[in-house]
BAVEXFI-772039 format. One line per 3 residues: their letters; for each residue y, x, z of N, C-alpha, C. Coordinates in steps of 0.001 Angstrom, whole numbers. Example, Ala and Ser with C-alpha at 12.3 -4.5 7.8 and 13.67 -1.06 7.14 Angstrom:
<pts>
AS> -5690/13190/7800/-4500/12300/7800/-3300/13200/7800; -2250/12850/7080/-1060/13670/7140/30/12900/7870 .
</pts>
This chain:
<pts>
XXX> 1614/-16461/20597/2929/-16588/19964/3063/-15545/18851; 3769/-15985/17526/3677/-15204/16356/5194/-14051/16566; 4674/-12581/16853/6273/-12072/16837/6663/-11363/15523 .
XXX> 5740/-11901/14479/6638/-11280/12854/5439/-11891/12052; 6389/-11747/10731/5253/-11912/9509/4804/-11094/8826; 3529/-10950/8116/2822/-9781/7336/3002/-10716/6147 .
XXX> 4023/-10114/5351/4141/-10476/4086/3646/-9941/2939; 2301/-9796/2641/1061/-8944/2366/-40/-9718/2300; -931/-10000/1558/-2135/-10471/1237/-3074/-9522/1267 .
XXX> -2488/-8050/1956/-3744/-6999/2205/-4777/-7265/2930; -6238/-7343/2594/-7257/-7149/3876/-6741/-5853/4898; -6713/-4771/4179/-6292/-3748/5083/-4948/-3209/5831 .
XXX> -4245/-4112/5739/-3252/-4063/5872/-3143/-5396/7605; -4051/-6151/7127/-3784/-7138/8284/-5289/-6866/9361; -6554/-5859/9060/-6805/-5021/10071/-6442/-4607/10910 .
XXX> -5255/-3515/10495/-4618/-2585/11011/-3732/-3441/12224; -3040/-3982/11666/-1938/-4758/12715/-2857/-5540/13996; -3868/-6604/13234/-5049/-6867/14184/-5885/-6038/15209 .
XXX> -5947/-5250/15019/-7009/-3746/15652/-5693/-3396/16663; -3883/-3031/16357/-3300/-2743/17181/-2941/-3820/18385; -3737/-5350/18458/-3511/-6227/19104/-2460/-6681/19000 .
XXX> -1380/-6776/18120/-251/-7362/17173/-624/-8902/16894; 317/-9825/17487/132/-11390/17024/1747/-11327/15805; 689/-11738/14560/1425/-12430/13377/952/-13307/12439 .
XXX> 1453/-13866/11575/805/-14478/10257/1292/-13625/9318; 388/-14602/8692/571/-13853/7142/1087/-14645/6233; 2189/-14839/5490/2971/-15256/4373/2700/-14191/2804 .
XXX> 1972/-14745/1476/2135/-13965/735/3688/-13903/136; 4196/-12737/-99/5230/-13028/-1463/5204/-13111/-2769; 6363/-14133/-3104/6486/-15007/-4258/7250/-13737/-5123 .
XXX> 6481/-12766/-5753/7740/-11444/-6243/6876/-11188/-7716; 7524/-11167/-8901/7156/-10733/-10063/7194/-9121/-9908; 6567/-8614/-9495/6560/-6739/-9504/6709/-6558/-11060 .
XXX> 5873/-7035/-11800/6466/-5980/-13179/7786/-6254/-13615; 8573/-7232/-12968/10162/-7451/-13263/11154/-6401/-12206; 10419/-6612/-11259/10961/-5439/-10329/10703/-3931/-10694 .
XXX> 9809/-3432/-10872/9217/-2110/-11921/10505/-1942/-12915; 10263/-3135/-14178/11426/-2851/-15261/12559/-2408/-14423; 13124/-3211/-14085/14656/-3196/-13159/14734/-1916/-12716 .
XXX> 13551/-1419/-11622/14101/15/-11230/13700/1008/-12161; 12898/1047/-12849/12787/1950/-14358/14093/2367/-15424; 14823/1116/-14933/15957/1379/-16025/17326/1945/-15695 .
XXX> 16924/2728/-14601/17791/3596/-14096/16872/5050/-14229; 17464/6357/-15425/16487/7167/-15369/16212/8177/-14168; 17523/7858/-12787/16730/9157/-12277/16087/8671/-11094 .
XXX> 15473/7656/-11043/14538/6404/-10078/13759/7524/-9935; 13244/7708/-8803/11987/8457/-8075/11249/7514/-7499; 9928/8102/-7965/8723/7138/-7516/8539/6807/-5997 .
XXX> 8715/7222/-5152/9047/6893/-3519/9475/5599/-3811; 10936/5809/-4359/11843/4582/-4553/11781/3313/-4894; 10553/2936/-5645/10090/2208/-6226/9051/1537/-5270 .
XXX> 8249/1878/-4640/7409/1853/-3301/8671/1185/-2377; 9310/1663/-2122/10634/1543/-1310/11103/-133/-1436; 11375/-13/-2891/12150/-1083/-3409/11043/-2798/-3325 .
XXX> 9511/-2662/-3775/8759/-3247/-3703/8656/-3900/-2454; 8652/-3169/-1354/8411/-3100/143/9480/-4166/610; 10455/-3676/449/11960/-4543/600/12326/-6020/-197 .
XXX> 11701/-5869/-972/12086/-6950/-1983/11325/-8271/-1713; 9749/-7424/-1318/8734/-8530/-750/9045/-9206/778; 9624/-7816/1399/10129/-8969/2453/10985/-9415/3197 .
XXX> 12279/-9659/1738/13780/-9803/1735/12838/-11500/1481; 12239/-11887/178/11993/-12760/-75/11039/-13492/1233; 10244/-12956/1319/8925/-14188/2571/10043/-14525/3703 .
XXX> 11246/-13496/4162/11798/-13562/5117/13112/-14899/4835; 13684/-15027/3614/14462/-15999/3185/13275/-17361/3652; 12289/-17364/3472/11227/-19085/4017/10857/-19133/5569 .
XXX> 11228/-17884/6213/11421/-18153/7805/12248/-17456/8870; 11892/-17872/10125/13400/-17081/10431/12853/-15955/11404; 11343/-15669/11184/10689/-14569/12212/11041/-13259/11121 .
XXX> 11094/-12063/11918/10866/-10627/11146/9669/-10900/10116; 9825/-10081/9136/8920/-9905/7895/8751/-8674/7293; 7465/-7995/7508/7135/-6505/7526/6496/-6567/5915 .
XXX> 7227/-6356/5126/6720/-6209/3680/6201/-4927/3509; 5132/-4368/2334/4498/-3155/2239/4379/-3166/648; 4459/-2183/-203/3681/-1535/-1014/3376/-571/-1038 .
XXX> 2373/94/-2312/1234/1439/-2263/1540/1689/-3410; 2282/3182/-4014/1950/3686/-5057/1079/4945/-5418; 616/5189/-6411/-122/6325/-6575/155/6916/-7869 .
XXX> 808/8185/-7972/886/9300/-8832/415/10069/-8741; -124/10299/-10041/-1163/11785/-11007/-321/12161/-12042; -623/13672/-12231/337/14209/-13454/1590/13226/-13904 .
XXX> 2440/13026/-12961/3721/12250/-13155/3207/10192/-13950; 2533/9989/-13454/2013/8972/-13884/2271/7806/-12905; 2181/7111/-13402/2187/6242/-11509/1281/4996/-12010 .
XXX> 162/4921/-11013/-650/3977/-10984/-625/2445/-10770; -935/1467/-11110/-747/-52/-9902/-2743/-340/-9850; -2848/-1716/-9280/-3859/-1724/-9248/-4789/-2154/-10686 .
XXX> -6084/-1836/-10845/-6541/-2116/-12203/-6890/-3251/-12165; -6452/-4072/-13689/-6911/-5813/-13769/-8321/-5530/-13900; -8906/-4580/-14215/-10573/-4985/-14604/-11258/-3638/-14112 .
XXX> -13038/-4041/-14137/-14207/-3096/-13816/-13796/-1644/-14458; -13347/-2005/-16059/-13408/-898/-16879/-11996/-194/-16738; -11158/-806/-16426/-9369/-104/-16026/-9906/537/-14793 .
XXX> -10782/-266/-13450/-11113/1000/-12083/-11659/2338/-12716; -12625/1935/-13952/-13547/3202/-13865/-12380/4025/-14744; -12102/4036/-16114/-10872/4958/-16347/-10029/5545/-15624 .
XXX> -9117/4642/-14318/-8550/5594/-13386/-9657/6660/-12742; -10553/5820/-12413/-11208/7306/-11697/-11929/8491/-12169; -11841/8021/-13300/-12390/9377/-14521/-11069/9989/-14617 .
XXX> -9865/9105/-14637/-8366/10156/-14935/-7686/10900/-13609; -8652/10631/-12322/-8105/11190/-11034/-9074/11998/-10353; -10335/12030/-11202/-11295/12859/-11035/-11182/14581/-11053 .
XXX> -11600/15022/-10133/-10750/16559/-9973/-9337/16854/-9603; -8776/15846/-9500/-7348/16300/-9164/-6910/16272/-8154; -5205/16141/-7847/-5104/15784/-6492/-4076/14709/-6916 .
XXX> -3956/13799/-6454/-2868/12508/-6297/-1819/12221/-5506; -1116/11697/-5490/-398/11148/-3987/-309/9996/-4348; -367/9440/-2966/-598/7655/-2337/955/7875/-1843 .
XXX> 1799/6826/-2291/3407/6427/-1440/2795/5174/-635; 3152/4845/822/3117/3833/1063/4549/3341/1739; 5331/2502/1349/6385/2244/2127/6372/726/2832 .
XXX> 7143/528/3861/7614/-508/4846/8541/-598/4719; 9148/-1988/4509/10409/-2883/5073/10144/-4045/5933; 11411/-3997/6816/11107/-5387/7500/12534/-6026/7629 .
XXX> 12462/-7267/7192/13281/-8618/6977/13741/-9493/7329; 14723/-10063/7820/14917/-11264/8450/16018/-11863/7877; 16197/-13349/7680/17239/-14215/6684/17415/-13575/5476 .
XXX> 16319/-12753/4521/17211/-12489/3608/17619/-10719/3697; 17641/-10279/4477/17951/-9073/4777/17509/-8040/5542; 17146/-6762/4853/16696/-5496/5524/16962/-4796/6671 .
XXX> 15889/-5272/7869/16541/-4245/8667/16404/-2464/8955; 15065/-2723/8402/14400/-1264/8943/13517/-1046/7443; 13647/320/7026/12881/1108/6088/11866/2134/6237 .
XXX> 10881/2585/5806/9942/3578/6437/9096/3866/5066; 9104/4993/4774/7867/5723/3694/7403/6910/3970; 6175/6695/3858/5405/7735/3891/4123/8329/2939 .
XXX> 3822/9391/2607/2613/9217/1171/1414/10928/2191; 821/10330/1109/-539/11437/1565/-997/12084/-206; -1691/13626/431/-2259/14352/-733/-3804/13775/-1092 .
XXX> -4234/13402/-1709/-5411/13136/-2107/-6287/13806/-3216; -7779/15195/-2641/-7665/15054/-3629/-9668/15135/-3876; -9247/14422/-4907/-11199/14072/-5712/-12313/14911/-5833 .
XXX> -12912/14741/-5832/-13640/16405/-6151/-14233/15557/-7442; -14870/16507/-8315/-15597/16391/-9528/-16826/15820/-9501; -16584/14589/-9450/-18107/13683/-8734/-18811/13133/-10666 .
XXX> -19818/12987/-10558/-20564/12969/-11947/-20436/11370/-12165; -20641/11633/-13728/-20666/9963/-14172/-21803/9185/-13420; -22950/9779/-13397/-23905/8991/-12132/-23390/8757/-11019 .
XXX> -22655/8991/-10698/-22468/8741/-9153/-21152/7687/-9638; -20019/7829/-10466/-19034/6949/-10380/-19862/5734/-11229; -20430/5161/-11531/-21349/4416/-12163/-22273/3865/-10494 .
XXX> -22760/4050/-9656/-23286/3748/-8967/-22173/3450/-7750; -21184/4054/-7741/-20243/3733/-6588/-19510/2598/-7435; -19464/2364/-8308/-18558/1172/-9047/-19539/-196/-8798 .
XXX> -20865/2/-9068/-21895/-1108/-8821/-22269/-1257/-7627; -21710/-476/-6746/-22049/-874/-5210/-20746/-1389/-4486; -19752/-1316/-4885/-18263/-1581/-4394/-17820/-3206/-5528 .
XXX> -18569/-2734/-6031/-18024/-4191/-7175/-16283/-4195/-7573; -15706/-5548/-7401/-14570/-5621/-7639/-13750/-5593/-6008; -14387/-4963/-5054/-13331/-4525/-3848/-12744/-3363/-4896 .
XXX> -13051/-2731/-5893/-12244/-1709/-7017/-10855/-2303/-7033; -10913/-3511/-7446/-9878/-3692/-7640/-8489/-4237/-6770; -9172/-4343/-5301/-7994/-5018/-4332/-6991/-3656/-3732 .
XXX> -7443/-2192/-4642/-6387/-715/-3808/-6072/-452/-5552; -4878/462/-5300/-4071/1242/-6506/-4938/2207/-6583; -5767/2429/-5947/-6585/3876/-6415/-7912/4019/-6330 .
XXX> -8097/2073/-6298/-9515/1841/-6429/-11008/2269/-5545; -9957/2385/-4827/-11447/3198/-3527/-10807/2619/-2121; -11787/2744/-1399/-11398/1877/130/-11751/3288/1279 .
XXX> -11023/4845/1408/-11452/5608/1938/-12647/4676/3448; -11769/3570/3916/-12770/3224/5634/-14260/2773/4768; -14706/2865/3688/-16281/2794/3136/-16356/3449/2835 .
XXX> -17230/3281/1937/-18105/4334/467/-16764/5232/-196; -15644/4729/-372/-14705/5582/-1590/-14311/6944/-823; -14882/7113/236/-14332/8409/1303/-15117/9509/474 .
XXX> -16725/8896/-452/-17556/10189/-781/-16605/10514/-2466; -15672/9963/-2834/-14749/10365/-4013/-14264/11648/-3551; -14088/11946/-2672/-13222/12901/-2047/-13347/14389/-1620 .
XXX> -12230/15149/-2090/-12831/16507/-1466/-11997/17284/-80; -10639/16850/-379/-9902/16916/478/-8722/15682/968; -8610/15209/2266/-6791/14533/1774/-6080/15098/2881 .
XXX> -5003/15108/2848/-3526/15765/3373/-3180/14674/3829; -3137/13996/4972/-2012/12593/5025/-2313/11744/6551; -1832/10659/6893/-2310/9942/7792/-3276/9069/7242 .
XXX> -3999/8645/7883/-4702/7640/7496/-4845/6142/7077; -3566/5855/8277/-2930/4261/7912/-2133/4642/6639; -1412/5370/6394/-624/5490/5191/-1874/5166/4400 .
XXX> -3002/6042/4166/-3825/5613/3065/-4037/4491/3016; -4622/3860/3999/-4414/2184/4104/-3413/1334/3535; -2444/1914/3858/-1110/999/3051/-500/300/4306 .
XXX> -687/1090/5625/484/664/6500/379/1558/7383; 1796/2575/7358/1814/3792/8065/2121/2757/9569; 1454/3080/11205/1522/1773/11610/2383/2588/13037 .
XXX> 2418/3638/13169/3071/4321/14124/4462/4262/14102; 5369/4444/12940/6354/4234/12889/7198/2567/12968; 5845/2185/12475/6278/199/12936/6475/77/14423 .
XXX> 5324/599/15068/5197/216/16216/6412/392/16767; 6813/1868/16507/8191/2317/17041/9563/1163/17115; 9414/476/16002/10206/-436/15349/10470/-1588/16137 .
XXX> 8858/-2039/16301/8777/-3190/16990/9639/-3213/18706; 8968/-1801/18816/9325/-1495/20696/10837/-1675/20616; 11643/-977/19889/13181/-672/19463/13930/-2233/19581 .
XXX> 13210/-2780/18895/13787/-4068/18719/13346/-5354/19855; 12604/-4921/20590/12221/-5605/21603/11492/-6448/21093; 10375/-6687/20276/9615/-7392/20121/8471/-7030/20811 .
XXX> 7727/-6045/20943/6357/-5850/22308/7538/-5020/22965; 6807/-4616/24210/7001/-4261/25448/6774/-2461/24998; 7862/-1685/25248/7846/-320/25414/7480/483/26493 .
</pts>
């Protein structure tokens, strides 16, 4: 029996829920993000959390309006030097981010909403420190040709559970957050609301 929807087209995202022995489907959402982006951009004192926040909610205000089960929407942002990342359309947009996040440290936002008719019940964000170490053009050249275009299915272009863990010198954070579904605080959610057994 299905007790919510993953309104998310994440591979890693529907792991996670799978691995916690969680029965759901998956519904993608129907959401123009760069219309949603403008919209909250045009308020200047929008904080990037917020935006993560707003994505999360919006995706599954909408999947949740096409059924009448809960709908756990997610997005992932990532800021460098006040920048904020999405994911790259191409080979050569992955490798530029990671030449522009090379040496630094980043933060990953990942936030949760979950939905039903149309409406928000529960909110949750959380982000992690990430940071790169100074890895050589040989090596980002060989990790790009061994990962292919999985580059392009994360905002920060690396999949820490493979190969993108050797990008790294330090991270600060949970781990599902890096994933893009902080999954402890769902769980909490789920128990609360009586959907599994507490």
């Amino acid at each position: 029996m299905t007790d919510f929807i993953l309104g998310s087209g994440s591979a890693g995202r529907r792991m996670i829920l799978q691995n916690a022995g969680l029965d759901f489907d998956v519904i993608r959402p129907r959401v123009d993000e760069d219309a949603v982006k403008e919209a909250f951009f045009r308020d200047e004192n929008a904080m990037p959390a917020g935006l993560a926040a707003m994505l999360a909610r919006v995706k599954a205000e909408e999947v949740s309006a096409r059924t009448g089960l809960p709908v756990l929407g997610a997005d992932q942002i990532l800021i460098c030097d006040g920048k904020i990342f999405s994911k790259p359309a191409s080979m050569e947009e992955a490798r530029q981010n990671l030449l522009t996040l090379r040496g630094k440290t980043h933060r990953l936002i990942s936030a949760l909403a979950v939905a039903r008719n149309g409406e928000t019940l529960w909110s949750h964000v959380d982000s992690a420190d990430m940071t790169m170490r100074d890895f050589s053009n040989d090596f980002l050249g060989r990790y790009l040709a061994r990962i292919g275009e999985r580059a392009l299915s994360s905002v920060g272009c690396y999949q820490i559970e493979g190969q993108g863990i050797q990008l790294f010198e330090s991270i600060d954070g949970d781990y599902f957050t890096i994933i893009g579904l902080p999954i402890l605080p769902f769980l909490g959610w789920l128990r609360g609301a009586g959907i599994i057994l507490s």
